[in-house]
C-alpha positions in Angstrom: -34.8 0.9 -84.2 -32.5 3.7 -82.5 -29.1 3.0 -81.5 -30.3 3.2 -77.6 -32.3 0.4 -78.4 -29.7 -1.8 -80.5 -26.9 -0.6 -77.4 -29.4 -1.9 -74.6 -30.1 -5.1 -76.2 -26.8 -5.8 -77.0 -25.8 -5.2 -73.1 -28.9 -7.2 -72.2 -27.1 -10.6 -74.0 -23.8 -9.7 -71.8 -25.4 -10.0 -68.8 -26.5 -14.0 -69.3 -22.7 -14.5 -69.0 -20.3 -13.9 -66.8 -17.9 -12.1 -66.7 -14.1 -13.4 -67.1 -11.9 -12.7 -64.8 -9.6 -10.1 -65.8 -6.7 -7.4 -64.2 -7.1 -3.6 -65.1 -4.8 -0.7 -64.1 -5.5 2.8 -64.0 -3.1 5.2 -65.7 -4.5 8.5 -64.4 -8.0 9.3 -65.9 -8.1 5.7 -68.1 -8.5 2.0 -67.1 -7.1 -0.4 -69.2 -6.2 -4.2 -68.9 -3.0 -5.1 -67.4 -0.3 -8.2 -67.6 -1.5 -10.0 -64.9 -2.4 -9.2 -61.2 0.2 -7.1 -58.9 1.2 -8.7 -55.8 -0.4 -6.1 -53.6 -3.6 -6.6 -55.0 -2.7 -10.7 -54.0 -1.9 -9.4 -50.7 -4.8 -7.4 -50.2 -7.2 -10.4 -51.3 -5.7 -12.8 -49.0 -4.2 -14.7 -51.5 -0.5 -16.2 -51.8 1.2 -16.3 -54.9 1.0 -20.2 -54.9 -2.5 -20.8 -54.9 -2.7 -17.8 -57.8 -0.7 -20.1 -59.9 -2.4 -22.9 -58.9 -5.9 -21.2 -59.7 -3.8 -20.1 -63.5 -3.5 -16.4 -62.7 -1.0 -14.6 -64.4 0.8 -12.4 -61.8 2.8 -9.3 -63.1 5.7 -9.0 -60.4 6.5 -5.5 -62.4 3.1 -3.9 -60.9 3.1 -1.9 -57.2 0.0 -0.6 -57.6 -3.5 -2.3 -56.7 -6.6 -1.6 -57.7 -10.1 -2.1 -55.8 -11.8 -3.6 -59.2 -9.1 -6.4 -59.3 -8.7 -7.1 -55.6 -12.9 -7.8 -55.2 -12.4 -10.0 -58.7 -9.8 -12.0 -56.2 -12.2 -11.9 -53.0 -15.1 -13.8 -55.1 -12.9 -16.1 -57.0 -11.2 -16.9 -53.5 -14.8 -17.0 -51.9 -16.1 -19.7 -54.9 
């Protein structure tokens, strides 16, 4: 077996589930996960900061930048 073939299987089992939720920011060229979600990318989703901590999501008040990944995760969860 080649390592394409173990990589593309492995993915393959990833897709069944989905994914968690989960804030990134971009620090020039790399992505990594952040704190919580900034309150611009709340803003931007249509979402107060109430109802974020009623849905349980950690909100990182230290943040002003907002990303497009993180504000469609908040438009679906919103939307479900």
């Amino acid at each position: 077996m080649s390592w394409f073939d173990r990589t593309r299987k492995r993915a393959g089992a990833a897709e069944s589930k989905p994914a968690p939720i989960a804030p990134m920011e971009s620090t020039g060229r790399e992505t990594r996960p952040a704190a919580g979600f900034s309150l611009l990318e709340l803003e931007r989703a249509g979402i107060s900061e109430e109802q974020a901590e009623q849905k349980g999501l950690v909100i990182d008040r230290k943040r002003r930048s907002a990303l497009g990944m993180n504000v469609v995760q908040l438009k679906r969860l919103l939307e479900s």
